[in-house]
Every structure is written in C-alpha cells, then in structure tokens.
C-alpha atoms as an extended CHARMM CRD file, in Angstrom:
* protein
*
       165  EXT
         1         1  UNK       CA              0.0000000000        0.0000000000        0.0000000000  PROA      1               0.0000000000
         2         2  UNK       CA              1.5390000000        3.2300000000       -1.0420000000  PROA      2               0.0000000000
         3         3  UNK       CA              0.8510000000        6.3710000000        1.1870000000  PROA      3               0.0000000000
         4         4  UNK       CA             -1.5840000000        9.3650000000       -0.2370000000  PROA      4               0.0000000000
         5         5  UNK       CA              0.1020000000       11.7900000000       -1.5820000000  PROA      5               0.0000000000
         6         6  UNK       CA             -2.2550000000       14.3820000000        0.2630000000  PROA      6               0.0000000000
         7         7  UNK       CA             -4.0240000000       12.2310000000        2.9360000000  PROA      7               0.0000000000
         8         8  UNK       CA             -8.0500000000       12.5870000000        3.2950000000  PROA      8               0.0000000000
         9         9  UNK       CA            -11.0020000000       11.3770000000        6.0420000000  PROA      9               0.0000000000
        10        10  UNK       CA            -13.9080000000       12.2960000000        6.8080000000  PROA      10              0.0000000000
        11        11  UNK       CA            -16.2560000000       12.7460000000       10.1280000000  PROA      11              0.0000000000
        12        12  UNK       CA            -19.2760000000       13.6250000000       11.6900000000  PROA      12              0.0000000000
        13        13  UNK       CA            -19.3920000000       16.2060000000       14.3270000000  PROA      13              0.0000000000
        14        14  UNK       CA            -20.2750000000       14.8130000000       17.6840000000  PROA      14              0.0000000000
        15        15  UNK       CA            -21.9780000000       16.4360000000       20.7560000000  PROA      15              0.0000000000
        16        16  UNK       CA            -18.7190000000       15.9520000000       22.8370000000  PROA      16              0.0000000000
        17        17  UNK       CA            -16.9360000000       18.4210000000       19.8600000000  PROA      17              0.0000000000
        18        18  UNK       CA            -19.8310000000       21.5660000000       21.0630000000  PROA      18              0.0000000000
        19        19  UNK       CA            -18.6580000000       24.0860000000       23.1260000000  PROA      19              0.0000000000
        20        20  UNK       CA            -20.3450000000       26.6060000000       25.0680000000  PROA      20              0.0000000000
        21        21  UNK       CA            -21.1970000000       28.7630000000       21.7050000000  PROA      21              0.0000000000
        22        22  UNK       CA            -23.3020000000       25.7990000000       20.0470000000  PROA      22              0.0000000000
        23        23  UNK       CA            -20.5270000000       25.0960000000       17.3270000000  PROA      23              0.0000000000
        24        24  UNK       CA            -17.3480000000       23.0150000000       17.5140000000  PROA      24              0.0000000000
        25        25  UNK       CA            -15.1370000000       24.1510000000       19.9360000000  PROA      25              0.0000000000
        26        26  UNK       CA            -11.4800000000       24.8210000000       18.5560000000  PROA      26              0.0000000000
        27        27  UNK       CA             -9.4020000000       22.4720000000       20.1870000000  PROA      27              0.0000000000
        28        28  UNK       CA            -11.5110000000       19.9660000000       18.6290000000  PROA      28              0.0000000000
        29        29  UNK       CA            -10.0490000000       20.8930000000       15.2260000000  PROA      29              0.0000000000
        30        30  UNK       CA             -6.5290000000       20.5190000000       16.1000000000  PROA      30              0.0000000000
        31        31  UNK       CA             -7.2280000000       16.8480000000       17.6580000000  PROA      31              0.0000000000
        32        32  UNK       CA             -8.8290000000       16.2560000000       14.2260000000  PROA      32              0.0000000000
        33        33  UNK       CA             -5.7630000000       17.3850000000       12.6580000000  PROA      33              0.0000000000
        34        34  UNK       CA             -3.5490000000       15.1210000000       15.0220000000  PROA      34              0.0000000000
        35        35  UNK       CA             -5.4060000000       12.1010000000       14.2490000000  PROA      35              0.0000000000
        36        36  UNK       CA             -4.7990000000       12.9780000000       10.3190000000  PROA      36              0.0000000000
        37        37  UNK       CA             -0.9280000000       13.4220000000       10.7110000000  PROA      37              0.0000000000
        38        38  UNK       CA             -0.9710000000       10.1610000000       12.8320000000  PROA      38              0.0000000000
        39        39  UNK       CA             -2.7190000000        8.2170000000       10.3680000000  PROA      39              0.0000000000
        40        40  UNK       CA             -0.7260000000        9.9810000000        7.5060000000  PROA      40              0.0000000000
        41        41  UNK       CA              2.4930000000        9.2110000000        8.9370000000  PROA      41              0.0000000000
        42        42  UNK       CA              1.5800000000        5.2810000000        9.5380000000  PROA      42              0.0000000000
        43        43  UNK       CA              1.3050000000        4.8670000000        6.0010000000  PROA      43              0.0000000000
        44        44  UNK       CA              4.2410000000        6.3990000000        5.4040000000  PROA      44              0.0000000000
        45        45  UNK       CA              5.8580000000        4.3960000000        7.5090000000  PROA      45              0.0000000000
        46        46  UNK       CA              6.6130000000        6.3980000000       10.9950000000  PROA      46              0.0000000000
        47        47  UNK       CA              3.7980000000        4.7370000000       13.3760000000  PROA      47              0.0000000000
        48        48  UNK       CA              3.7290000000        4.1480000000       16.8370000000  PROA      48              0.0000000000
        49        49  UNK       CA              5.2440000000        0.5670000000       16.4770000000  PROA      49              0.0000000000
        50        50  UNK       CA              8.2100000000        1.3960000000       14.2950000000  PROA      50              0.0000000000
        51        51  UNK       CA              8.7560000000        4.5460000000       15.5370000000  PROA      51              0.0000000000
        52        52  UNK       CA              9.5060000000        2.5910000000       19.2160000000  PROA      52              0.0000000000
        53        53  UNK       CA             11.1470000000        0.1620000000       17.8430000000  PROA      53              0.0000000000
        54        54  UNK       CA             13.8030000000        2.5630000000       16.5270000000  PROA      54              0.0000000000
        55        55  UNK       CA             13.6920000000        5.1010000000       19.6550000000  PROA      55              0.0000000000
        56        56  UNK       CA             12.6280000000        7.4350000000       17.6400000000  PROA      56              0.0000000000
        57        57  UNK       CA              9.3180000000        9.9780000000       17.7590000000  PROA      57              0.0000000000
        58        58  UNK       CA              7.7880000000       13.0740000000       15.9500000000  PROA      58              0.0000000000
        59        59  UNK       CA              6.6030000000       16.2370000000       18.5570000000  PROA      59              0.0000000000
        60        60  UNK       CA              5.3370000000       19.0020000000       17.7460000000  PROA      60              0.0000000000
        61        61  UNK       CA              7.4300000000       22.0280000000       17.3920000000  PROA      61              0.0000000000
        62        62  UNK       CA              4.4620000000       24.7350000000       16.9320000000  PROA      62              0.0000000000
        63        63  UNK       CA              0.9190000000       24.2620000000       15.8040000000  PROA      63              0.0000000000
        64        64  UNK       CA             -0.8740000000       27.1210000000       13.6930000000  PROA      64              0.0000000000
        65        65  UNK       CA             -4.7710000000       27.3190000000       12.5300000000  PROA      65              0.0000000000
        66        66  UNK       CA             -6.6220000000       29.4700000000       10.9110000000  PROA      66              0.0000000000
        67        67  UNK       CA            -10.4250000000       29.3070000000       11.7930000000  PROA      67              0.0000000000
        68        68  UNK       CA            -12.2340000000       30.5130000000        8.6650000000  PROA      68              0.0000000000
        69        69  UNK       CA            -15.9490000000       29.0590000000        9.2760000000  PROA      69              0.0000000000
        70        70  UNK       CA            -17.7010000000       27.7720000000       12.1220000000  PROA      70              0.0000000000
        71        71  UNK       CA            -19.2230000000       24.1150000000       11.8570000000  PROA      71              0.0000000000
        72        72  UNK       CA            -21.6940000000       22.2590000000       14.1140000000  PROA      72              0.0000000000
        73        73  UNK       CA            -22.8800000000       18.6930000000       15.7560000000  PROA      73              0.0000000000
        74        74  UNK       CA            -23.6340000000       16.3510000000       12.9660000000  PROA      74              0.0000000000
        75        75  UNK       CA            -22.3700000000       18.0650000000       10.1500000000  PROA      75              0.0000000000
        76        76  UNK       CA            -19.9340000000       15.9070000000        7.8810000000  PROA      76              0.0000000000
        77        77  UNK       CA            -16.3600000000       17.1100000000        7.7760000000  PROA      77              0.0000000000
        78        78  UNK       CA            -13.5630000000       16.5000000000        5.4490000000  PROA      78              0.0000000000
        79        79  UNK       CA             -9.6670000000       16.7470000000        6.4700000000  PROA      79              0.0000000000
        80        80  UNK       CA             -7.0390000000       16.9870000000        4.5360000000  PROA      80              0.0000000000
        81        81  UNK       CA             -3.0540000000       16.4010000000        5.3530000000  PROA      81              0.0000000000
        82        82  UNK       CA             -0.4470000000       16.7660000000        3.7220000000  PROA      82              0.0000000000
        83        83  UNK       CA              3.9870000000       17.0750000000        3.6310000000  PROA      83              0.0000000000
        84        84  UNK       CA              5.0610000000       20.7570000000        2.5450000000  PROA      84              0.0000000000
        85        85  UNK       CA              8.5660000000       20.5550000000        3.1230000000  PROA      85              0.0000000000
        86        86  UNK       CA             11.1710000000       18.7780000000        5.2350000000  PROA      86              0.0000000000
        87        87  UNK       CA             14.8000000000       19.6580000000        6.2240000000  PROA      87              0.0000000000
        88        88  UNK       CA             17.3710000000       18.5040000000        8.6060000000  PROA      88              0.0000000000
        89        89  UNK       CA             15.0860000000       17.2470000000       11.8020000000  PROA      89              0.0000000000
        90        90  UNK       CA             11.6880000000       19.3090000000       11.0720000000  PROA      90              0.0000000000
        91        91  UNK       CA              8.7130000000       18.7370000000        8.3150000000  PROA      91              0.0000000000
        92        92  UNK       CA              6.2350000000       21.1840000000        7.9250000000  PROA      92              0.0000000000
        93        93  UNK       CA              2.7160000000       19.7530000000        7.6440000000  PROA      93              0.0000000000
        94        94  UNK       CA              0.0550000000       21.3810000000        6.6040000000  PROA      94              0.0000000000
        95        95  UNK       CA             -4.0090000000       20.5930000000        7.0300000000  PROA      95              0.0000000000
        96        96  UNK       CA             -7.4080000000       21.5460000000        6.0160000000  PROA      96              0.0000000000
        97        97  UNK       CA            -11.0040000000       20.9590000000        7.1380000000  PROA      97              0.0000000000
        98        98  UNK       CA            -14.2150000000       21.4010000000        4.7920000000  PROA      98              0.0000000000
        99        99  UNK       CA            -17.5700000000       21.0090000000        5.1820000000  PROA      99              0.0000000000
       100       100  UNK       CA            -18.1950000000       19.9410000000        1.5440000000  PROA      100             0.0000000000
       101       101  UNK       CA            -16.7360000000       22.7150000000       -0.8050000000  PROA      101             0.0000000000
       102       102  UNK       CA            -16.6140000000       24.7700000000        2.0850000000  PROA      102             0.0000000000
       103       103  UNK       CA            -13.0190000000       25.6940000000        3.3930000000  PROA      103             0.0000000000
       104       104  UNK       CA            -13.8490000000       25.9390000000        7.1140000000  PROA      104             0.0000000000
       105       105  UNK       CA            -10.1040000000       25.7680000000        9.1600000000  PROA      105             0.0000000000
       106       106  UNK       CA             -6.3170000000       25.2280000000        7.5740000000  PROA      106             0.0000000000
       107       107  UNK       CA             -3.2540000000       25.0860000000        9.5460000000  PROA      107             0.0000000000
       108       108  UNK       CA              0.3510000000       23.7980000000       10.0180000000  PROA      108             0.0000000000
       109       109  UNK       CA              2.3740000000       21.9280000000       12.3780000000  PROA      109             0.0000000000
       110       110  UNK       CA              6.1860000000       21.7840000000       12.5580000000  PROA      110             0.0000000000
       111       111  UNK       CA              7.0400000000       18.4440000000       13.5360000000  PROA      111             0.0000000000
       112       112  UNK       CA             10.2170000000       17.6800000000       15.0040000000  PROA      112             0.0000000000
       113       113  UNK       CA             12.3990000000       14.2280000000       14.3880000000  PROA      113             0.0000000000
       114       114  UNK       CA             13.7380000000       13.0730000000       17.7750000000  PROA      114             0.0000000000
       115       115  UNK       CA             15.7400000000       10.3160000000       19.2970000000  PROA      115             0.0000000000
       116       116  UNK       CA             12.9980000000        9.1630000000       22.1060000000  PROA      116             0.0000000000
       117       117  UNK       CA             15.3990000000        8.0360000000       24.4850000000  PROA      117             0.0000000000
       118       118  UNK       CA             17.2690000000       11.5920000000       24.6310000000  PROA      118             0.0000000000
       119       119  UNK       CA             14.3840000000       13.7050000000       23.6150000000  PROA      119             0.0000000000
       120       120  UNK       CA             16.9240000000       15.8180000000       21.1490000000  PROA      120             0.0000000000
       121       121  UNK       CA             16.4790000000       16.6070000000       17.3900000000  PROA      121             0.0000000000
       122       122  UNK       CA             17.8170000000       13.7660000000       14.9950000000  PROA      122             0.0000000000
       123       123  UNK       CA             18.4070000000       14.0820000000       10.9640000000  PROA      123             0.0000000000
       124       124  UNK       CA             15.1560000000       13.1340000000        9.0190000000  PROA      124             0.0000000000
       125       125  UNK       CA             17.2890000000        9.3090000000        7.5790000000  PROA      125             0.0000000000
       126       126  UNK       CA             17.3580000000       10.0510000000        3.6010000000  PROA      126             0.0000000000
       127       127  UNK       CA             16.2750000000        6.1560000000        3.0180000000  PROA      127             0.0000000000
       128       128  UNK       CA             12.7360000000        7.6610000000        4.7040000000  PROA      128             0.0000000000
       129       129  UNK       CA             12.2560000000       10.9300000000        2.8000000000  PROA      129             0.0000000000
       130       130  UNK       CA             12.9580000000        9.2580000000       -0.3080000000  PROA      130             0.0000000000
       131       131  UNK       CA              9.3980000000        7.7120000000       -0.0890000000  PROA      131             0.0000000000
       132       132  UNK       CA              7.9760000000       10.9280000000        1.1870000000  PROA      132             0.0000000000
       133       133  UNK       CA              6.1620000000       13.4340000000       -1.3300000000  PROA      133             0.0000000000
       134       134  UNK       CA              6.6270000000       16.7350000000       -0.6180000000  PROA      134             0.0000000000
       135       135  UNK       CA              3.3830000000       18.7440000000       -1.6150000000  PROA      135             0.0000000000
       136       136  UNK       CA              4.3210000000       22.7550000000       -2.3400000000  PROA      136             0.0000000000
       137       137  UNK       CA              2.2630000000       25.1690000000       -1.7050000000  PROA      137             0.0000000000
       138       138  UNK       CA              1.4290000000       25.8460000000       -5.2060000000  PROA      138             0.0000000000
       139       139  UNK       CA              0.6900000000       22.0070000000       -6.3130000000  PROA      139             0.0000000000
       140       140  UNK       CA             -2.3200000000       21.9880000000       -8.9960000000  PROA      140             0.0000000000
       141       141  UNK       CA             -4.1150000000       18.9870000000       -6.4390000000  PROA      141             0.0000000000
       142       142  UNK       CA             -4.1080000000       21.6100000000       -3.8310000000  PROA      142             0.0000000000
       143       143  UNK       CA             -6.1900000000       23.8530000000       -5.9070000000  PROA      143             0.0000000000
       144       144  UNK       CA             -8.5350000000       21.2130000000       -7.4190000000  PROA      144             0.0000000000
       145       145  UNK       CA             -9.2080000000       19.9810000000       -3.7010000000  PROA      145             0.0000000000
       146       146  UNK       CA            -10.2630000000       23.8370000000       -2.8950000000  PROA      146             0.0000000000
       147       147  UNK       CA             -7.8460000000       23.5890000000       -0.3050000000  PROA      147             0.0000000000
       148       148  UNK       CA             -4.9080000000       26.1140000000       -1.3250000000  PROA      148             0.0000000000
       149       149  UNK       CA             -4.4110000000       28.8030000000        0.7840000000  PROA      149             0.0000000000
       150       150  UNK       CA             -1.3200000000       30.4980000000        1.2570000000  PROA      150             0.0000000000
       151       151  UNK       CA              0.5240000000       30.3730000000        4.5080000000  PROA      151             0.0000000000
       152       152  UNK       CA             -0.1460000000       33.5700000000        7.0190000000  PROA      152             0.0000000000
       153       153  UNK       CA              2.1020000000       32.6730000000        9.9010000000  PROA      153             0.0000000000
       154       154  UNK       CA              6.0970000000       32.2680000000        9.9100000000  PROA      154             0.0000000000
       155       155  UNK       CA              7.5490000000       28.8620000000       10.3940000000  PROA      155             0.0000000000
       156       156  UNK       CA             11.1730000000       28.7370000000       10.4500000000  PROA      156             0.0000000000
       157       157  UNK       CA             12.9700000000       30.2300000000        6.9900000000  PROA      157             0.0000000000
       158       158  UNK       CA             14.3060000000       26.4090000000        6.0990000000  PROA      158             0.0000000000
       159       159  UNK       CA             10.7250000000       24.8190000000        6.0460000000  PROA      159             0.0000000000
       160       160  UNK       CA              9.6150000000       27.5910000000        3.4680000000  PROA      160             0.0000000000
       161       161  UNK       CA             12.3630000000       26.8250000000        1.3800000000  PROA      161             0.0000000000
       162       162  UNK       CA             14.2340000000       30.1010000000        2.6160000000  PROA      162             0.0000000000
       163       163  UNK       CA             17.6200000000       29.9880000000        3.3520000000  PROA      163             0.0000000000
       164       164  UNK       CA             18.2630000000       31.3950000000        7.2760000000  PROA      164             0.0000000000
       165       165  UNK       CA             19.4760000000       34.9670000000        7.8380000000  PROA      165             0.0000000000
C-alpha cells in the first residue's frame, strides 16, 4: 500500500466536539488534525510501532490554525493532510477541514524528528524521505481539492524553502 500523496477522512461532528457557543469548539479541530498526521504518517511508515522500535518519535514544534468558518454537531467534515517541506530534523505539515466545498479551518504543524530516548532533534534518515512526497504550496491537487491557501504565519525560513538569515 503506497501512502496518499495528500491524505483525506472524513467525520461527523459529535456532541462531545460543542462548546459553550453551540458550534465546535477549537481544540476539537486541532485533535482532528492530530489524528490525520498520525494516520498519515503510519502509512508512510513512521507509526507508533516502528517509531519505538527505533527510539525514535515526531513532537510538535508549533501548531498554527486558521479558523475561517464555524461548523456544528452532525455536520460531515472532510480533512485533509499533507507534507510541505522537510529539512534537517523538522517537516512542515500542513491541514485543512471542509464542510463539503466549504473551506472551514487550515493550519500547520512543525514536527520535530527526535531520538525518544534523549528527547533531542535527529536528521530526518534520507532512506525515509525518499518515499515521502513533498506537496508545495502551489501544487495543482491543492487547488482542485479547494484547499490552497497560502501560509499567514512564519515557520522557520528552512521549512519555506528560505535559506536562514
């Protein structure tokens, strides 16, 4: 089985997702999004199981969303995942959420490669990236998906493609 290219489930919005305001309450969103990356990243080939077995793990560096629309209890949602860009130890992923062709959240996550056992930064092993498709910002699926949007935070320079400063 080969790993999406841009990863995709769907949902239905449960009563335990409402918050106070009647619609989904935002943390919800970035479990959602966690649950994508997870799932992504088994297929890829980095889950739980073989990421133990070679002391390694993935944390998260910094976590951005962008809440766009609201959405509420029983309403199916689609999420998207996908790899923008990875250098050295960190990979920039990237997520949205629609409620059919409505774009309702997107966001990021810089994920950091570590050696479990020391909890410090490791190199991303080349023999894994080589398997890994890197989705830019400007890729044609993106757009067809109605899930391009350009990035409004700043992650670091090297996960843009940037060189540092």
């Amino acid at each position: 089985m080969s790993a999406a290219r841009i990863y995709h489930e769907s949902l239905v919005v449960g009563p335990e997702s409402i918050d106070i305001q009647g619609h989904v309450n935002n943390r919800e969103y970035l479990r959602w999004m966690e649950h994508a990356a997870t799932a992504h990243a088994a297929e890829i080939g980095w889950g739980i199981e073989a990421l133990k077995a070679a002391k390694r793990a993935w944390v998260a560096r910094e976590h951005w969303i962008e809440y766009l629309r609201p959405s509420f209890e029983g309403e199916k949602l689609d999420v998207y995942t996908w790899i923008q860009s990875a250098h050295g130890a960190a990979s920039l992923r990237r997520y949205a959420i629609r409620r059919g062709e409505t774009l309702l959240v997107v966001g990021a996550t810089e994920w950091v490669y570590i050696d479990a056992e020391r909890g410090r930064p490791v190199l991303l092993p080349a023999a894994d990236l080589a398997h890994v498709a890197l989705i830019a910002a400007d890729d044609p699926e993106l757009k067809v998906l109605g899930i391009a949007r350009p990035i409004r935070f700043s992650p670091g320079a090297n996960l843009l493609g940037l060189k540092e400063a």
